[in-house]
C-alpha positions, 0 to 999 in steps of 0.5 A, a space after each residue: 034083841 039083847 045083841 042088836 042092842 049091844 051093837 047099836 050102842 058102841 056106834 051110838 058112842 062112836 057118832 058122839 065121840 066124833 062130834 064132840 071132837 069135831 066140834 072141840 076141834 073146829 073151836 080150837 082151829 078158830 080159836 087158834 087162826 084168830 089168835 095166830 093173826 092177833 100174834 101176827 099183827 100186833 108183835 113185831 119180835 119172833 114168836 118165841 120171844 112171846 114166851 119170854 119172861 116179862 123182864 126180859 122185854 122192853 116195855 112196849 113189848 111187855 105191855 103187848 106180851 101181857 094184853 095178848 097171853 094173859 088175856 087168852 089164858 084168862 079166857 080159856 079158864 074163865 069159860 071152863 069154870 062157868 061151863 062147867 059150873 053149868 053142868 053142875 047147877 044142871 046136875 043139881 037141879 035137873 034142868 037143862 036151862 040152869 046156869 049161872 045166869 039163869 039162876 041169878 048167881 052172877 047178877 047177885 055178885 055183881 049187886 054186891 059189889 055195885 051196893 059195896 061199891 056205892 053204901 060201904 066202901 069199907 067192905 072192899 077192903 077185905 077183897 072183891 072176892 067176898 062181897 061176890 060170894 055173899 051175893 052169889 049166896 044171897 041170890 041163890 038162896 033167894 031162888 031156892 027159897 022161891 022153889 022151896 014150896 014146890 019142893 025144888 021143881 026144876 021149872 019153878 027154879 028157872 022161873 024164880 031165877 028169872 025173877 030175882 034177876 029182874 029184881 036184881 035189875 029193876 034194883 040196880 037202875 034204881 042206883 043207877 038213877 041216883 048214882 049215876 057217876 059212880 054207879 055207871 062206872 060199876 055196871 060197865 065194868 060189870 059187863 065183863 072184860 076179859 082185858 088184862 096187864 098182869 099174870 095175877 088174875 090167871 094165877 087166880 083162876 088157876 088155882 080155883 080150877 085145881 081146888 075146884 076139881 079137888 073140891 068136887 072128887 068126894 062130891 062126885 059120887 052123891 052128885 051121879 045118885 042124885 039125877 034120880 029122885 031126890 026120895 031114891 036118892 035119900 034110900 041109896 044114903 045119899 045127904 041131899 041137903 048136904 050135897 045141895 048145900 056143898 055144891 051150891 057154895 062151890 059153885 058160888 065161890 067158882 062164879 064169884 072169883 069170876 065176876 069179882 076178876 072179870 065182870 058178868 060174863 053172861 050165857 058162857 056157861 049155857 052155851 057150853 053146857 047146852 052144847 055138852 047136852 046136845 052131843 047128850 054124853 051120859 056120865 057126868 065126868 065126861 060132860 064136866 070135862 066137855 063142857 069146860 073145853 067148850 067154854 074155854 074154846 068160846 070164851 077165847 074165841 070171842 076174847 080174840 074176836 073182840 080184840 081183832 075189832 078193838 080198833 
């Protein structure tokens, strides 16, 4: 029994390695035909001049350069920080439909801004990045507050994030009413644009993934002991709280710089995290590192995909 068992395993990994190359790789093929015919049809120098730096190039060219690289490596990063921020919301949670969207992490930053935006101006001038996090926190204590009672049980966290994002919703159509001008400029510019003219926002996200990664090494361990029992995981020494409380703000700070740089991106980090679930890859690093590739492969495909259609 004992050698059947070890035999079934190793094909099992096999057969799940294979997808997830095959499906990383059929992203990528995609990913890279529509951005080889974006390159194609919109620079008339060699390729290799693409690569050159921005000084070097005639305006024309520079403003081209900077729409297509940018915007690509923009998407790539901005996937992989929601995907997976998904996993790690799933790990905290121990529910397959977290997300950033899901539990009103994104809808929270965005209400931060469209309030800051329209009430304290002012506030905006200490970075969009701070409001973001204070609403990401705010929403998601909210939610967590809600749950509370039922001692975080992982269908009453996904139906208290469902009802602060109507909250949030039914909020911002009330400013939206009242403020029409000013708050329709917020809100469509919070639907998400991955457009961009310069290498700052890719410098950005950048080093959010390096710290981010950083960040989560000593977080790693309690976050593998914690897909038990939360009472099983407080005898093995694990400080849940603490670890709840750690992983919620980096994955508050993560969504923030996002959404304050881009816009609500929603359901990138679901789909990628539900596609990491589906090749069901048990260690928690593997999926972290699956789910990051999907969600940059999506987010670029569908960044090129909405370029090619731009005209």
């Amino acid at each position: 029994m004992k050698n059947s068992t070890i035999a079934i395993y190793p094909r099992r990994a096999k057969r799940f390695n294979s997808l997830t190359g095959l499906m990383i790789g059929g992203l990528f093929a995609l990913a890279i035909a529509t951005s080889g015919y974006l390159i194609n049809s919109r620079w008339q120098l060699p390729v290799w001049a693409l690569f050159q730096a921005s000084a070097n190039l005639s305006l024309n060219d520079m403003a081209i350069q900077l729409s297509l690289l940018p915007t690509m490596l923009v998407a790539i990063l901005a996937g992989g920080i929601l995907g997976s921020s998904s996993i790690l919301l799933q790990q905290l949670v121990k529910n397959t439909l977290a997300s950033d969207t899901t539990l009103a992490v994104g809808s929270g930053a965005q209400m931060a801004l469209l309030i800051v935006t329209l009430f304290l101006p002012s506030f905006g001038l200490y970075g969009s990045f701070w409001v973001a996090f204070i609403g990401a926190m705010l929403s998601m204590g909210l939610v967590f507050l809600l749950a509370a009672p039922s001692r975080m049980n992982p269908v009453v966290l996904v139906l208290s994030g469902l009802v602060v994002n109507i909250l949030i919703s039914a909020i911002a159509s009330v400013m939206l009413i009242f403020n029409p001008e000013m708050a329709l400029g917020v809100m469509v510019w919070g639907s998400g644009s991955l457009t961009q003219a310069s290498w700052d926002t890719t410098i950005d996200l950048l080093v959010a993934n390096v710290v981010g990664a950083m960040c989560l090494i000593p977080l790693y361990k309690p976050l593998m002991l914690m897909s038990l029992d939360d009472r099983q995981a407080k005898a093995l020494g694990v400080p849940v709280k603490w670890v709840r409380l750690a992983v919620t703000i980096l994955v508050a700070m993560l969504t923030a710089l996002v959404v304050s740089h881009l816009g609500s991106l929603s359901f990138i980090g679901l789909a990628a995290a539900t596609l990491t679930h589906g090749i069901k890859i048990r260690h928690l690093s593997a999926r972290l590192v699956v789910s990051f590739l999907l969600g940059g492969l999506l987010m670029w495909l569908a960044s090129n995909v909405a370029m090619l259609f731009e005209g």
